[in-house]
C-alpha positions as CSV (number, residue, x, y, z in Angstrom):
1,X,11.9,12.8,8.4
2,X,14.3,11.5,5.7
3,X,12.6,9.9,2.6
4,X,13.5,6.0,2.2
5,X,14.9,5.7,-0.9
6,X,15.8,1.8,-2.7
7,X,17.2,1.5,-5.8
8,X,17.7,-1.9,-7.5
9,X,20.9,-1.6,-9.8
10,X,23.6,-3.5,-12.2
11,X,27.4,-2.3,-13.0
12,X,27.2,-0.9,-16.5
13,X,23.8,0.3,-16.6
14,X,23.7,4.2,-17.7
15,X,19.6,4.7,-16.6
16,X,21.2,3.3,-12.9
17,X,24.2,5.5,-13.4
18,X,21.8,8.6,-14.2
19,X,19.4,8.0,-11.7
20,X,21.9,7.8,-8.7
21,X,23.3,10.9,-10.0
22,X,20.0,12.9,-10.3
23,X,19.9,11.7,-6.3
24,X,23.0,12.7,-5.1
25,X,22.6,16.1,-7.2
26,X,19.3,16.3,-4.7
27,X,21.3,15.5,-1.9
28,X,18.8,12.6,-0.9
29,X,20.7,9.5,1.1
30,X,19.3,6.1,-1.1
31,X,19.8,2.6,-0.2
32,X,21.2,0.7,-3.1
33,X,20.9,-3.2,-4.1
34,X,23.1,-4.4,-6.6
35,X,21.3,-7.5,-8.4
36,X,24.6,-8.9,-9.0
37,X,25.0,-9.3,-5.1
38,X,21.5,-9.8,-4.1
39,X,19.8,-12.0,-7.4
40,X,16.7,-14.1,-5.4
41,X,15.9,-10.8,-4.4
42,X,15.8,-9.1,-7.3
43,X,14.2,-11.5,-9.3
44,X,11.6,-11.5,-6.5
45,X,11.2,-7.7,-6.3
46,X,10.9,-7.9,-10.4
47,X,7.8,-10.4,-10.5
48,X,6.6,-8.8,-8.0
49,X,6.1,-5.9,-9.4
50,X,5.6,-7.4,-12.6
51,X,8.9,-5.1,-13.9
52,X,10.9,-6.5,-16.5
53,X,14.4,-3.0,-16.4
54,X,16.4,-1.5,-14.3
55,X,17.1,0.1,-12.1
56,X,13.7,-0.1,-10.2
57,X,13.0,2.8,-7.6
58,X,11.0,2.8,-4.7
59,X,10.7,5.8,-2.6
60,X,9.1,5.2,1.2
61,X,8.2,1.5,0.0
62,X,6.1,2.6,-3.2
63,X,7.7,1.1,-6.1
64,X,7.6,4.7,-8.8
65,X,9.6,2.7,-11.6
66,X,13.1,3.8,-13.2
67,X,14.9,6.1,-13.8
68,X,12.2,7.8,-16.9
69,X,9.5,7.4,-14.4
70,X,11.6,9.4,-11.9
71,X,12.3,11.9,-14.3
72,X,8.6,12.3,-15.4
73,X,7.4,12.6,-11.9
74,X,10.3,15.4,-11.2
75,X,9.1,17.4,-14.2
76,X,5.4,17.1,-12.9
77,X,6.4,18.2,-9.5
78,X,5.5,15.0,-8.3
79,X,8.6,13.0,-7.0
80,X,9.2,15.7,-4.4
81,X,5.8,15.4,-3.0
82,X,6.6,11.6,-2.4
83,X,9.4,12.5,-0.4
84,X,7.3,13.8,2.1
């Protein structure tokens, strides 16, 4: 079964650049939301999760942060055992 991957993103934003890169690189299909298209959404998705950055990453609806989180979780061996 294919992980569900959502990423919240804005145009410019080298940590959503990199972390759309570091997916594609693992060959994982995500589904991305561009706040500038979808704004009452992401402001909703931001308070509720009480996150202030971007992008904000959720991987089989658990919210795992951005792109740093990602990154730490991949080091730790972690973020693949989420895709399962």
């Amino acid at each position: 079964m294919k992980p569900n991957i959502l990423i919240y993103t804005k145009h410019g934003c080298p940590y959503c650049n990199n972390a759309k890169i570091f997916l594609r690189d693992k060959n994982l299909e995500f589904t991305e939301i561009k706040v500038e298209e979808e704004m009452s959404k992401t402001e909703e998705m931001k308070l509720k999760q009480n996150w202030k950055t971007l992008p904000m990453i959720f991987v089989n609806d658990h919210f795992i942060g951005g792109y740093s989180d990602m990154q730490e979780l991949h080091k730790k061996g972690e973020f693949e055992k989420l895709l399962n």
